[in-house]
C-alpha positions as CSV (number, residue, x, y, z in Angstrom):
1,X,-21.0,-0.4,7.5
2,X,-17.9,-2.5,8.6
3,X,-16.9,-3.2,11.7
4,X,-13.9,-2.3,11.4
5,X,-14.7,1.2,11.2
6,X,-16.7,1.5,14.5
7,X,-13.2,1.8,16.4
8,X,-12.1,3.7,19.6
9,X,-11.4,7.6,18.4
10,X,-12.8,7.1,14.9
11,X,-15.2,9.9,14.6
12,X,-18.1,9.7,12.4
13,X,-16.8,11.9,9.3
14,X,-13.4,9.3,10.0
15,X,-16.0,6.5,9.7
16,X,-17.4,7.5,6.7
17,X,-14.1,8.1,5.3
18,X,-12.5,4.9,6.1
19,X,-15.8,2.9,4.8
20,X,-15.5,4.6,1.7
21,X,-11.7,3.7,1.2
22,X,-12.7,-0.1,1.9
23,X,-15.3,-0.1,-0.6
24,X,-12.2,1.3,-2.8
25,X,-10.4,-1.1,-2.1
26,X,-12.8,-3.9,-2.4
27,X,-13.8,-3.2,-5.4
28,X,-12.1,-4.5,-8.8
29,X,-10.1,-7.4,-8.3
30,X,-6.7,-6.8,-6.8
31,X,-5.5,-9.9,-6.5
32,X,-5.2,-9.3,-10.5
33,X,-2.6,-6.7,-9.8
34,X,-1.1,-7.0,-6.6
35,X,1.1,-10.3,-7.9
36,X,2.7,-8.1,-10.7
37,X,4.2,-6.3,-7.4
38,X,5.8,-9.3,-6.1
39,X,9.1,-8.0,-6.4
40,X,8.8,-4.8,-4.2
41,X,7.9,-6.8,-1.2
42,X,11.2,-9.0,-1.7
43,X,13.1,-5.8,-2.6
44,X,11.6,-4.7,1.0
45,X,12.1,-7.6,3.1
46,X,15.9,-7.2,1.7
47,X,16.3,-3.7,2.8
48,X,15.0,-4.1,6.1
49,X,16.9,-7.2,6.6
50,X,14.0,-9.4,8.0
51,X,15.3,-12.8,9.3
52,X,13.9,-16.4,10.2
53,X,12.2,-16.7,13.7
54,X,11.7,-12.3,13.8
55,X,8.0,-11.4,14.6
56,X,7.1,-9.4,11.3
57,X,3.8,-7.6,10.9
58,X,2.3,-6.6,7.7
59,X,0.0,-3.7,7.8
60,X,-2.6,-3.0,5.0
61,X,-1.3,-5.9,3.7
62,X,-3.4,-6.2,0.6
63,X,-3.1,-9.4,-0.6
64,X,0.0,-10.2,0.8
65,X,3.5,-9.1,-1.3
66,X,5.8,-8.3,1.8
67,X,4.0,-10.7,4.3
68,X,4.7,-13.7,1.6
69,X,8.6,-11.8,1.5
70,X,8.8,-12.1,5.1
71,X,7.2,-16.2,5.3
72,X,10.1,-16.8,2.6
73,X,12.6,-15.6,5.2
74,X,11.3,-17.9,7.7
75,X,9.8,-15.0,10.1
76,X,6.5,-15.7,12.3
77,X,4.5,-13.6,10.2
78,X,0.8,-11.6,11.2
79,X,-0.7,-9.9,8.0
80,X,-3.3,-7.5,8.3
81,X,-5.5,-5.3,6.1
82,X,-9.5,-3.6,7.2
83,X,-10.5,-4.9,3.9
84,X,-11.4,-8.6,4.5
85,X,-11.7,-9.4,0.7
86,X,-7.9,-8.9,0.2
87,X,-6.7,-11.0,3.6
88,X,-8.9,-13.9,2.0
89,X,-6.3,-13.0,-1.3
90,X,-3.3,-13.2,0.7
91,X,-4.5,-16.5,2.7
92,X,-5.3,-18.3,-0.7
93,X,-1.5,-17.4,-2.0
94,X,-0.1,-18.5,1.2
95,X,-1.7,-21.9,0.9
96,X,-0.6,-22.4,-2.7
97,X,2.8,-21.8,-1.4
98,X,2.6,-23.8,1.4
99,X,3.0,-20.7,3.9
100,X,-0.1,-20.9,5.4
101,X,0.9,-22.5,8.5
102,X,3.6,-19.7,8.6
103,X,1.0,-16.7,8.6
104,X,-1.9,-15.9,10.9
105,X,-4.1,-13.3,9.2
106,X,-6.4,-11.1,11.0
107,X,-8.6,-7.8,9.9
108,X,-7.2,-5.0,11.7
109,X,-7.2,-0.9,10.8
110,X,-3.5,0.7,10.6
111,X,-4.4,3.5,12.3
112,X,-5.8,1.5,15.7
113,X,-3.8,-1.8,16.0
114,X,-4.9,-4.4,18.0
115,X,-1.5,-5.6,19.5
116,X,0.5,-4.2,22.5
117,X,3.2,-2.3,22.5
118,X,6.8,-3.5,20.9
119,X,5.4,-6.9,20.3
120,X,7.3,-7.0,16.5
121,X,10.6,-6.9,15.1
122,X,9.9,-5.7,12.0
123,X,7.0,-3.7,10.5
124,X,6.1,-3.8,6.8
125,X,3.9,-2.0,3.9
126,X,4.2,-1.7,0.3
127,X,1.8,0.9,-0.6
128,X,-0.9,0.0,1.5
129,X,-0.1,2.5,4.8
130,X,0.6,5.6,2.8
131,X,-3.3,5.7,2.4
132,X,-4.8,5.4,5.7
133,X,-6.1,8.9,6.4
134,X,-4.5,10.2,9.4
135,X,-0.9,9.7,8.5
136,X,0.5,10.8,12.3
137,X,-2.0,8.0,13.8
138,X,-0.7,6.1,11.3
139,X,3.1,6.3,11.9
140,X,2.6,6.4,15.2
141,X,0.7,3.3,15.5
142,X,3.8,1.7,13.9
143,X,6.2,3.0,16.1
144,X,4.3,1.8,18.6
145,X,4.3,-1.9,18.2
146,X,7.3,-2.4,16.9
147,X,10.1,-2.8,19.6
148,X,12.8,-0.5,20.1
149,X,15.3,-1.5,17.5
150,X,13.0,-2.9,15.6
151,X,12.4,-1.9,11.9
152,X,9.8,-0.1,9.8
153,X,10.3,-0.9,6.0
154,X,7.4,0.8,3.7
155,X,7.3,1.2,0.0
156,X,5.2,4.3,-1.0
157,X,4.5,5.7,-4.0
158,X,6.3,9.5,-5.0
159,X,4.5,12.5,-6.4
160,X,6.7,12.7,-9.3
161,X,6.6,8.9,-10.6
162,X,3.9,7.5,-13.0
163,X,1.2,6.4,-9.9
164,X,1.4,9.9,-8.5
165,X,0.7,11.5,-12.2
166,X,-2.4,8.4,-12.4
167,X,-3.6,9.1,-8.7
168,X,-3.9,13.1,-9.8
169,X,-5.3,12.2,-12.9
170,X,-8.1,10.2,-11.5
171,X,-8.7,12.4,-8.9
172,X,-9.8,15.0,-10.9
173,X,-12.6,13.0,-12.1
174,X,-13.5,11.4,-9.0
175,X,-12.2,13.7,-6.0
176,X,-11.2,12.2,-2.6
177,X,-12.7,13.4,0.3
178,X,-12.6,17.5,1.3
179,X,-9.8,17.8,4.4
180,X,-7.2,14.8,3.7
181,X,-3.6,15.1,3.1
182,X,-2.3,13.4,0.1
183,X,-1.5,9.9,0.3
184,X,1.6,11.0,-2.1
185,X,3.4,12.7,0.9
186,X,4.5,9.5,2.5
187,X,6.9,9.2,-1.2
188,X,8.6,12.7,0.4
189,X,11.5,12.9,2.7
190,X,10.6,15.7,4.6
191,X,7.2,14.7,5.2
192,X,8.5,11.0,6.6
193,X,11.1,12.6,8.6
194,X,8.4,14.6,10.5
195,X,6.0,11.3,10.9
196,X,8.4,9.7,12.8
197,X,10.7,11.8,13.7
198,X,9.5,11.5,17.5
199,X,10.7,7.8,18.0
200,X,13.2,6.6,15.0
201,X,17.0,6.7,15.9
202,X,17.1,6.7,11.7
203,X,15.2,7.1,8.7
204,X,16.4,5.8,5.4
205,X,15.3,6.4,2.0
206,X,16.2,5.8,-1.5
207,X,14.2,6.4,-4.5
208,X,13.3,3.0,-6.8
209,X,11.4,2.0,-9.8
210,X,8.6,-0.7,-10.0
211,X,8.6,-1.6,-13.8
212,X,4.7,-1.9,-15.1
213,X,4.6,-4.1,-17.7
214,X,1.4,-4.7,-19.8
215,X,0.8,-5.5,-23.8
216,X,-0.3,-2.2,-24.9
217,X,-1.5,1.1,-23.0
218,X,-5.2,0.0,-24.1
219,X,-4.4,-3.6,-21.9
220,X,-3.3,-1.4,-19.1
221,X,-6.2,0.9,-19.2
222,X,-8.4,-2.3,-19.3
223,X,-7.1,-4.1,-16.5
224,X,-6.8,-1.3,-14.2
225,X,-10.5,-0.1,-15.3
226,X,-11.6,-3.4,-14.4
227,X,-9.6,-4.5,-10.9
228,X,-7.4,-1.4,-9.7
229,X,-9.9,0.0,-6.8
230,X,-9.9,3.8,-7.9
231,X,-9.7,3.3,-11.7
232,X,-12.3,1.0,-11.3
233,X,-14.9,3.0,-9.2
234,X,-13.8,6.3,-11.0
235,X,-15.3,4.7,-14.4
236,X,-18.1,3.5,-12.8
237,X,-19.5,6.5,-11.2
238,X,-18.7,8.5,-14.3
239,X,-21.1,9.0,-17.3
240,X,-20.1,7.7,-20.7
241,X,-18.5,10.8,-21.8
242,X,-16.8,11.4,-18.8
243,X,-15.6,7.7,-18.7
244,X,-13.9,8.4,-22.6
245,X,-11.8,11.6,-21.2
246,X,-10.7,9.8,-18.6
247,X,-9.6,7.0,-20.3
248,X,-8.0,9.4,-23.1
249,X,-6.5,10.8,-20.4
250,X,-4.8,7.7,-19.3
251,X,-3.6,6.8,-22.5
252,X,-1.9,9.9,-22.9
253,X,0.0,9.7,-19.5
254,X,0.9,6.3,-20.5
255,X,2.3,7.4,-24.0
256,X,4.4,10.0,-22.5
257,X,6.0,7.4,-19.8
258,X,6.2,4.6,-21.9
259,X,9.6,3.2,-22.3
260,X,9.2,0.2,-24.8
261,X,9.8,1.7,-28.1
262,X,6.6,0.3,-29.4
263,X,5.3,-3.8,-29.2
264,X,4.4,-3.4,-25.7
265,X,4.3,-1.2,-22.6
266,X,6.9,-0.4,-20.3
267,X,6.1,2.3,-17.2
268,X,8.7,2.8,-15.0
269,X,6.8,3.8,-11.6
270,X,8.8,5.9,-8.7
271,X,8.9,4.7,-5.3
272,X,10.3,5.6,-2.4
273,X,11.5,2.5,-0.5
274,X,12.0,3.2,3.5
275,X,13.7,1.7,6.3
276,X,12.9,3.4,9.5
277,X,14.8,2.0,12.9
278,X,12.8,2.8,15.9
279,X,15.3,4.5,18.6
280,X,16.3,2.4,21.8
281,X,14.5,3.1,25.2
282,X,12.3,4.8,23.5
């Protein structure tokens, strides 16, 4: 098991939960995908207004869209993610770019940060926090080391866009574990609202599109079978059959949201992009 799940307050069914999101996660190949989502990590580091020499910390940083965002800006930048497969992702990116001096990378578990309290400006995730399972440790774990002031900028997924409709579709062929609130409820206003409503002075959101764009739905369903972490261990623990419905499935849900008008595939995907400010003296 990793390390990183033998943690202070992680109960054992937590343990198990958490080790089998990282082997979610580290399976596939996401540094195939996570560049195509370049842009929402820019679009972030905009709406929270990072600036050179700010402390920014990226958590469940994947392989590294808003902590690359936040090096361009010239902030001193700590990106961090339990699954060590993806920080190794975001380290090699950093060093084609030259950033790597700019970054220090270290494993570390959203829900149980390993830095003291206030000691950032500016917290950041695009879709990586929204799935940690307990979403007020989560939250609060945010609020915590980020100073008062300071900013939380996430970019999460709604229920209503395309990747809510493909999370739901998966799920149904490969369930998530019994007891956990949906990842999808951090794309809601009311739910982020309650997350933090105990220490932000504001929460601002406003709903955005990430724009997939692949060659054809079958190119879609084939890169996401292959590197997306829960399309990719949904077909592999299915049977053959099983494995054709689901990816008839797929194909349907992308014909109904394709935009393109044929030649190619265009997916617009909902997001909700947030900018909590943590309240002063708090």
């Amino acid at each position: 098991m990793d390390a990183r799940v033998s943690l202070p307050g992680v109960t054992p069914k937590s343990a198990g939960i958490k080790a089998r999101q990282q082997a979610t996660w580290a399976s596939g190949d996401f540094a195939v995908i996570g560049p195509t989502l370049d842009i929402v990590g820019e679009m972030l580091a905009e709406a929270v207004d990072v600036r050179a020499g700010e402390r920014v910390l990226d958590v469940a940083a994947g392989n590294g869209n808003a902590t690359l965002a936040a090096a361009h800006r010239l902030a001193e930048v700590t990106s961090t993610d339990y699954v060590p497969a993806l920080l190794d992702s975001g380290r090699a990116r950093a060093s084609a770019e030259g950033l790597a001096q700019a970054i220090v990378f270290e494993v570390a578990d959203v829900e149980a940060l390993p830095f003291a309290d206030a000691s950032f400006d500016v917290v950041l995730s695009t879709y990586g926090a929204m799935f940690a399972p307990d979403h007020e440790t989560t939250a609060r774990e945010m609020l915590r080391v980020v100073r008062p002031g300071g900013r939380i900028g996430l970019a999460n997924w709604t229920p209503e866009g395309f990747v809510g409709e493909l999370l739901r579709l998966v799920g149904r062929y490969l369930p998530p574990p019994e007891g956990l609130p949906s990842p999808l409820l951090w794309g809601t206003t009311p739910h982020l609202a309650a997350l933090f409503d105990h220490g932000a002075a504001t929460v601002h959101s406003e709903r955005r599109n990430f724009i997939f764009r692949y060659r054809s739905p079958a190119h879609f369903v084939q890169v996401f079978r292959d590197y997306y972490g829960p399309t990719h261990m949904a077909f592999a623990a299915l049977d053959a059959g099983k494995a054709g419905e689901l990816e008839r499935d797929l194909l349907a849900l992308l014909a109904a949201r394709d935009r393109s008008g044929g030649g190619s595939l265009v997916v617009p995907g909902e997001y909700l992009e947030v900018v909590v400010t943590r309240r002063e003296g708090h």
